[in-house]
N, C-alpha and C positions, 0 to 999 in steps of 0.2 A: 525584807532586807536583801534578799539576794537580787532582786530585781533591779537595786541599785548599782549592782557592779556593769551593765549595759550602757551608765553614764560615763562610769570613769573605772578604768581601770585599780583602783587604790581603795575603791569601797568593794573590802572582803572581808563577810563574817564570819564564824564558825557556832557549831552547835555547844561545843565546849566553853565559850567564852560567853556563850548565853546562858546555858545552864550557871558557871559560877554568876552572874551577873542575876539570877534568880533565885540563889541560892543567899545572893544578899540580899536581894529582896522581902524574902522570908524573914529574916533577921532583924531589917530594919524599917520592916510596916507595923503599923499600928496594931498590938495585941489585943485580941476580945476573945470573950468564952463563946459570944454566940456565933456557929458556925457562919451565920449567910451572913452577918458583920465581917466576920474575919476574912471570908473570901472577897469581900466588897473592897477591904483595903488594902489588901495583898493586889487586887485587880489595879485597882486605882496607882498604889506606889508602883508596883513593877511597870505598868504603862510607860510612866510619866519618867521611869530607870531606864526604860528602852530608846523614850523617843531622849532622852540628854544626852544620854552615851552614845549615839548613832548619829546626833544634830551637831555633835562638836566636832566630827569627824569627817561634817559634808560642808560642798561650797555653797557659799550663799546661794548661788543660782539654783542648786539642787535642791537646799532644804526645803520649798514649798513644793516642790514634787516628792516627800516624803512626807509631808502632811498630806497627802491628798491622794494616800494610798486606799480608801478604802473608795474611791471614785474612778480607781482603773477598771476596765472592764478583765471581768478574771478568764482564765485562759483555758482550754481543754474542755472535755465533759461538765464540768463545775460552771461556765457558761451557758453550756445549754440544758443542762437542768433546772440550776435555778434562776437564769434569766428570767425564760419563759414560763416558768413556776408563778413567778411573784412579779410580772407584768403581762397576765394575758390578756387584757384589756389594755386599747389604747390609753396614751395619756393625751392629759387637755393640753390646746399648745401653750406655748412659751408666755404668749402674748393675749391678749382677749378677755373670754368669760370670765376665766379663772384671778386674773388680771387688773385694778386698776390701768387708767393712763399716766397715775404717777409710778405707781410700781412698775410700769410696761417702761417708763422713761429710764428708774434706776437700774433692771435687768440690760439694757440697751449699756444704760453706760459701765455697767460693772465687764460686761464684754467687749468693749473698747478696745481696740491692740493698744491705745496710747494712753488708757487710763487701768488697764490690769493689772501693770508693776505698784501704782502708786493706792491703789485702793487693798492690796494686799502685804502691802510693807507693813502692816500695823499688824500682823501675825506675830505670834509670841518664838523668838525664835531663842533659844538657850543656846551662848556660846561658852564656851571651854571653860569650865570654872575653879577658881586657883583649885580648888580642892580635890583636882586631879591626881596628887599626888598622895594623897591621903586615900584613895580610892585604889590607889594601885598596888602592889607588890611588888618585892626584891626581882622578884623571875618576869616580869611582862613587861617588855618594852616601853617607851611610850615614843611615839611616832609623829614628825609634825610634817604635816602634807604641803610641799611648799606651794606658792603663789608667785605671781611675778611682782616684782616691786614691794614684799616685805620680808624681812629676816628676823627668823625668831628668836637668833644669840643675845640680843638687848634684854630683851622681858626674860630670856631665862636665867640670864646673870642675875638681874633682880628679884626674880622669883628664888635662886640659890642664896645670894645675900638677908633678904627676909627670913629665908628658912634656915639659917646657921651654916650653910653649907658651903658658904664663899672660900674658906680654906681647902674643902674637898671637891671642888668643882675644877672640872678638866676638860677641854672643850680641842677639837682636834676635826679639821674638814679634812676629807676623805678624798685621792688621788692617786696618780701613781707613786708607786714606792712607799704608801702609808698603812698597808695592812699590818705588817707587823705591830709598827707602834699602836696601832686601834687595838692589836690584841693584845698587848702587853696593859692596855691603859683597862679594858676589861676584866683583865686578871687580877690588878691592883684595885680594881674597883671592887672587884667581890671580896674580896678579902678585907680591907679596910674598910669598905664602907662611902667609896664615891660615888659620887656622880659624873657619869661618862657622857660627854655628847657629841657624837659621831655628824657631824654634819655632811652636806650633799651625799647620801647614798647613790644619788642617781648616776655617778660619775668613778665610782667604782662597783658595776655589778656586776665583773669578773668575780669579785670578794664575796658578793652577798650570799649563796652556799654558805661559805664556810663560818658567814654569820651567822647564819640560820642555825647551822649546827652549837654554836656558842650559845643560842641561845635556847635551846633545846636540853643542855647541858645543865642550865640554869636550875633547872628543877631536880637534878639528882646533886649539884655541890653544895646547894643549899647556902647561899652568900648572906652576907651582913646584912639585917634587915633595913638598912637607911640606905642600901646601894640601889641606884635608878637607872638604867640605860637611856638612854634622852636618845632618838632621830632623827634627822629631816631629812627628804627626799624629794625633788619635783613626782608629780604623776610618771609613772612608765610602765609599757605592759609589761617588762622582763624582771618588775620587781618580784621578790619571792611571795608567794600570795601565804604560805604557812606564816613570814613573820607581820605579817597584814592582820592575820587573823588570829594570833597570838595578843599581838599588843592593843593599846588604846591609841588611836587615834586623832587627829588634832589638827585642823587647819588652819593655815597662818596666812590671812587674808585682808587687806583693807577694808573698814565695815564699811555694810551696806545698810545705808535707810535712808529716812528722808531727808535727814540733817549727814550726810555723809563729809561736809565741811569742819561741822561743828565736831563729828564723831573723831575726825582725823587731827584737830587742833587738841583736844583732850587725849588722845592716844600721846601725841608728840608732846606735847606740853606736863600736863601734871603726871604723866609716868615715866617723866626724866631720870636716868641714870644716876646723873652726878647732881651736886647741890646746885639750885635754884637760882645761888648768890656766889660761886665759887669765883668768878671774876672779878677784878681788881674794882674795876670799875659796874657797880652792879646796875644803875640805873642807865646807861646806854646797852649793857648787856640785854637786859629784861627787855627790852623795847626791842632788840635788834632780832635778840630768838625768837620773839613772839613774831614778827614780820618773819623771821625764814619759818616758821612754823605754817605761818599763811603761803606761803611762794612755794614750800613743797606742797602742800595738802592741795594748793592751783594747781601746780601742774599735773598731779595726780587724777584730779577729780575733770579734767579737760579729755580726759583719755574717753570720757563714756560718749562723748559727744562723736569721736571715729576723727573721720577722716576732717570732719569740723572743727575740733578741738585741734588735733596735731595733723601736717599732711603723714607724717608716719609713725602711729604708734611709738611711743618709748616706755621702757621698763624703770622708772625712778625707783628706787628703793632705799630703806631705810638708812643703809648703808650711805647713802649720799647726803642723808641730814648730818647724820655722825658724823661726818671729817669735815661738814660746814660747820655745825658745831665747833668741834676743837677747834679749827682755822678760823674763826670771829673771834673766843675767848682768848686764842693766843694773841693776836693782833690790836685785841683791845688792853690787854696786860703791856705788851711790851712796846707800842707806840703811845706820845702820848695827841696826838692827833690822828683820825683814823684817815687811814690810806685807803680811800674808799675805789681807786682806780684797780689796785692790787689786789683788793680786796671783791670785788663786783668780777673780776677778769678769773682769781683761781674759781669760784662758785658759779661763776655762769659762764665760762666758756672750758675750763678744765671738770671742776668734778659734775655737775648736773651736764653741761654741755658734750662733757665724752659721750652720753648717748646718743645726742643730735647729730644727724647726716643731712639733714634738709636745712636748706641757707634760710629759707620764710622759717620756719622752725625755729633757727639759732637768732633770727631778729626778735620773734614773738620773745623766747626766752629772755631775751637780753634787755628787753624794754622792760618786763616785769621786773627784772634784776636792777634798772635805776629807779625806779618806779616806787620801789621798798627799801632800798638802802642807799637812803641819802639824808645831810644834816637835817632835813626838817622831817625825817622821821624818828629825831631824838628829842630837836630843840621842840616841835609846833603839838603843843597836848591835842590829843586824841586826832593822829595822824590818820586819814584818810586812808583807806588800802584798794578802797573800791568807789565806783563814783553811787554807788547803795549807802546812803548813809547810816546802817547798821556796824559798817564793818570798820572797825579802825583800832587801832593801838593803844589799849588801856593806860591809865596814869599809871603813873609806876605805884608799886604796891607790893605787899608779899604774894606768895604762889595763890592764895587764898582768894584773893581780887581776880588775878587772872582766869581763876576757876569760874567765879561767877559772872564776869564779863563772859567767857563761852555760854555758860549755862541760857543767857540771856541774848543772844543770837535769833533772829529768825526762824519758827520751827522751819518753814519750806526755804527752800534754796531759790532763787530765780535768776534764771540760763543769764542772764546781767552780772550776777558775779563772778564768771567765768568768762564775760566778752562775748557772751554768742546770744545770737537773735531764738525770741519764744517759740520758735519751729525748732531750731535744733535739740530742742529739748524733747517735743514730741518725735520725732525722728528719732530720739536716742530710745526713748520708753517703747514704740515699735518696735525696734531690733531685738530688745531684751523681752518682749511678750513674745516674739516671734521664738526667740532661742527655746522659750520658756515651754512653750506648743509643740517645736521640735524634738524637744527632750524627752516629754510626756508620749509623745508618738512611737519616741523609742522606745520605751518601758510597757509599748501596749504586745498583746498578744500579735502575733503573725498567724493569718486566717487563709493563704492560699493552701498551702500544704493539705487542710481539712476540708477547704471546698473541692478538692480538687483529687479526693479521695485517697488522699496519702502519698500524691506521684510528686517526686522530686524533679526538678527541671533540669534535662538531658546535655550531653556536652554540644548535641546538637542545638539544641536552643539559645547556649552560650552562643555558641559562634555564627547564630542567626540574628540574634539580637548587637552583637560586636558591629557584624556590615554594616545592618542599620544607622548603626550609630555612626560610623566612619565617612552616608552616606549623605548626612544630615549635619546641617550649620550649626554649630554650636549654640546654647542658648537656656537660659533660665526660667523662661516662659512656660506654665503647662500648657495642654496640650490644646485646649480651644484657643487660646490665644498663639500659640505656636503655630498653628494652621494660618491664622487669618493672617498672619506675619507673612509666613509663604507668599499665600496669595497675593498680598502686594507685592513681593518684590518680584514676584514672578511678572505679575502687571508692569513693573516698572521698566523691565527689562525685554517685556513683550513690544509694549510703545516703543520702545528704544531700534529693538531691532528690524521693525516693521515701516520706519522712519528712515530717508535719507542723511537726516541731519541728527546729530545728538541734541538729548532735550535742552530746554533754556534752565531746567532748576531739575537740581538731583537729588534727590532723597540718598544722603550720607548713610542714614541711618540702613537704608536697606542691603550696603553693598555689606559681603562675607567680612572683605580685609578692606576697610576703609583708608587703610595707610597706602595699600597698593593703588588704591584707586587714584588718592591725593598724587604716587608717585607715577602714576603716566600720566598725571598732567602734565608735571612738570618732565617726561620726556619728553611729551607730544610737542610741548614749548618750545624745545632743546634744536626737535629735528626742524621744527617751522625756522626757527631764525639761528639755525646751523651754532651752535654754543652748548656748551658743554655742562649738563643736568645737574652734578654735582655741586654746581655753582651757584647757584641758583636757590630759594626758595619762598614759601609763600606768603606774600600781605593780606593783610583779612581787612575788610573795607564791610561794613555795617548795609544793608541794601534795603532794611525794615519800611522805610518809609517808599518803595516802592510795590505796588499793590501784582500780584503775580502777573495777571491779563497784559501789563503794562509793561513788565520784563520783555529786554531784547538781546538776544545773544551775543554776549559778549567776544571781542578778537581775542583778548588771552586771558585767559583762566575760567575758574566756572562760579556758577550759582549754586548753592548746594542750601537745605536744610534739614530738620531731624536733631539739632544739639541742643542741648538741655540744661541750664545752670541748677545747681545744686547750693544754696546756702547766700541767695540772691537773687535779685530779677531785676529786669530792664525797659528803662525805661525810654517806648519807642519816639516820643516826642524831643525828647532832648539829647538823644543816644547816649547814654551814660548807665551805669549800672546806678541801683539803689537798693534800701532793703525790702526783702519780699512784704509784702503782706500776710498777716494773721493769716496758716493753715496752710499757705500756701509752699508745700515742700519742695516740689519742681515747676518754674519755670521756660516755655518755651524761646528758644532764642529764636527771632525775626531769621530771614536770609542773609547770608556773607556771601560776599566777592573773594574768592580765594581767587589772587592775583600771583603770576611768579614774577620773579623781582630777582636779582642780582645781590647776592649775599655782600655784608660789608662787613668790613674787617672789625673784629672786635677792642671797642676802644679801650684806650687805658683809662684806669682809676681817674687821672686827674679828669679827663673827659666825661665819667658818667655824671649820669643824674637820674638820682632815684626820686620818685615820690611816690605816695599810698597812693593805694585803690579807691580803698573802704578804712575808715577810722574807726575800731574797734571801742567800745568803751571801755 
């Protein structure tokens, strides 16, 4: 457990909340006279107490490196005892004797960068379960660790509403000038019997001291036993790690698995706030929620793809289905023909669109947004939402229909529901094995200190290793590949200066600052025909279908290659982009003519003309 606070700042346990947390254990395992029975299910429940209470607490991404603790290598004396204890003989390798060529095939693919996330989602992961509160006490916190893009105030209103508590429930975000009321609202709590919830801690923890000490207090004033401190907090290290390790834990995260569609339309959908049928009009309501149910859980679920999905990350959150929500129900009450202009313009260019900065961004946005609310997604049964014919807009029905229409969705998702091609999906499963590996790496023991006979590395070393650094090109590469990199561009720049003439083709990729380089071109242009650099900038002219040998240097500008499409590839025969081929995650681009050219004036609207690249499905 402790080993988990190296991930994230926010997993901190204590020996005390283990012990009470053992102490029910004993209580509520299985009773038997015979000794090695009784220990067996005391073993069994307290495990199974540990890993729920510790797994509701961590992010998805964490909890399979919390199942996978007894596969870290253990750290200090304890390694090299019983390492070499209980492997002193070699092991068989991986692959071979020991081995089938099918088993040798399924070892291969379970260690896949791009097949590790999806062969391990099927691990039993326990999240947060209602019975939280029943687990807790008047004195311990409960704590919800936040996430970007969901807010826990929804499910906890209706967690308070189910549990009787909708009259005592008092919910208050945390800022400047709100510590008093926080603490007044805590004082009526203990005494009456509320429920308080403090949201964003992270945004006042000048306060948080003086929480701690509130809540430290907790245990000698002895409060009403139905009163609950409820709080949310993003991750931060300056949060107080006592009221960490005092409360229960809880994070509030968009699930994760294989159907994370399906997971996300079941969240938004049948664990709605308000009634099902509250609108005037309920059969275009039912249709119209169930399509914004789909359109957030898209835009959400496009996030894992990177820079594929959105050019810039956006934080959607729950908070923006809710005022879509209200703003459909209201608009469908009080018009009696829907204003689908007014209505397409506040939801996808004010509330979803305030997070958008990027103009391809707010076009993607804005075509999904006609795409799903328009007349033939009331009048045309079983409206289409995707060109997968799985996915479309149930008959109308009560909540019950809706429920089994999700149920009955595609177990796997496919990168087509989201508009992106079957690489960006393995591209997406790499980054997530990668983080995955990264994580684990950090949780392993640190071996130099011991090899190295206990010497810690000197301020001299710091600031020998600093030069190096400062005297060396930036770069992601380790270090055999880092060399060989050198070496070419050392080569590049060897020919170059041992040459009269600059080359006919330049390896882009090799120069430091490839902006600077682009930018004395276009000086070098400036001073040749006396005009002024600023003015200017560069045409790119496709030069693929010219074979290198047969390049001839050009009078202005240059030959350049080394660029790389990401989420595409080209085709040299007809110079046009198309989609990549299966597996294929980077393609090379042929040579460009970077030509300078004389800047033109930016035309007005009624002059432009846009059209696609690439037509997304």
């Amino acid at each position: 457990l402790n080993d988990m606070g190296s991930l994230d700042p926010m997993y901190q346990f204590s020996l005390d909340a283990y012990i009470e947390l053992f102490n029910l254990s004993i209580q509520k395992s299985t009773f038997s006279k015979k000794l090695e029975e009784r220990i067996a299910n005391l073993n069994s429940y307290h495990t199974y107490a540990v890993y729920r209470s510790t797994c509701r607490g961590l992010f998805e991404a964490h909890k399979l490196l919390f199942n996978a603790d007894r596969a870290l290598a253990p750290s200090g004396p304890r390694l090299l005892l019983h390492h070499l204890l209980r492997h002193s003989k070699p092991r068989q390798p991986l692959c071979g004797a020991a081995c089938s060529r099918h088993e040798g095939g399924e070892c291969t693919k379970l260690i896949r960068p791009s097949k590790m996330s999806s062969h391990h989602s099927d691990l039993q992961i326990v999240l947060s379960p209602p019975q939280v509160v029943e687990e807790s006490t008047s004195c311990t916190p409960l704590i919800f660790v936040l996430s970007p893009g969901v807010d826990p105030t929804g499910a906890l209103v209706q967690l308070a509403d189910s549990s009787g508590m909708t009259q005592h429930f008092h919910a208050l975000s945390l800022g400047q000038g709100q510590a008093p009321i926080a603490k007044k609202l805590i004082e009526e709590g203990v005494k009456n019997g509320h429920w308080v919830f403090l949201a964003n801690c992270h945004l006042s923890l000048s306060w948080m001291p003086e929480l701690d000490e509130l809540i430290k207090q907790l245990q000698l004033l002895k409060p009403h036993p139905n009163f609950r401190l409820w709080l949310s907090s993003s991750p931060h290290p300056e949060f107080p790690i006592t009221i960490l390790q005092a409360g229960i834990k809880m994070t509030t995260e968009p699930p994760k698995s294989k159907t994370n569609m399906e997971d996300n339309l079941i969240v938004l959908l049948l664990n709605f706030i308000f009634p099902f049928s509250r609108c005037s009009k309920p059969g275009p309501y039912r249709k119209l929620l169930f399509s914004l149910c789909f359109f957030h859980s898209l835009l959400q679920e496009r996030k894992k793809f990177q820079q594929l999905g959105w050019n810039v990350v956006y934080d959607f959150n729950h908070s923006d289905f809710e005022v879509s929500e209200n703003l459909l129900c209201f608009y469908l009450d009080k018009y009696d023909n829907i204003p689908w202009d007014a209505l397409k313009h506040l939801i996808a260019d004010i509330i979803y669109g305030g997070h958008v900065t990027d103009q391809w961004d707010r076009r993607l946005l804005t075509t999904y947004m006609d795409d799903f609310f328009c007349d033939a997604a009331i009048t045309q049964p079983l409206y289409k939402l995707s060109s997968l014919p799985d996915y479309c807009i149930p008959a109308n029905g009560p909540q019950s229909s809706y429920s089994l229409h999700i149920q009955a969705l595609p177990s796997t998702e496919h990168p087509e529901l989201f508009g992106q091609h079957p690489n960006a999906d393995i591209a997406s499963q790499i980054a997530e094995t990668k983080m995955l590996f990264d994580n684990l790496l950090s949780m392993q023991p640190q071996f130099s200190s011991s090899i190295s006979g206990g010497a810690q590395p000197t301020k001299e070393d710091a600031v020998r290793t600093s030069r190096d650094a400062t005297q060396a090109y930036p770069s992601l590469k380790p270090l055999a590949a880092w060399t060989r990199d050198l070496h070419q561009r050392v080569a590049q720049f060897g020919r170059w200066a041992n040459t009269a003439q600059p080359p006919i083709l330049f390896w882009l990729s090799g120069f430091t600052s490839p902006n600077g380089f682009l930018t004395a071109v276009l000086q070098s242009y400036a001073r040749q025909y006396n005009v002024r650099a600023y003015t200017h900038t560069h045409t790119h002219t496709q030069a693929g279908r010219l074979k290198v040998e047969n390049m001839e240097s050009v009078e202005d500008g240059v030959f350049v290659w080394g660029l790389f499409l990401e989420g595409a590839s080209w085709d040299t025969k007809n110079s046009c982009l198309v989609e990549p081929t299966p597996m294929q995650m980077v393609c090379p681009v042929p040579p460009i003519h970077f030509k300078p050219v004389k800047k033109r004036k930016k035309p007005s609207k009624s002059e432009q003309f846009e059209a696609f690249c690439i037509i997304l499905p």
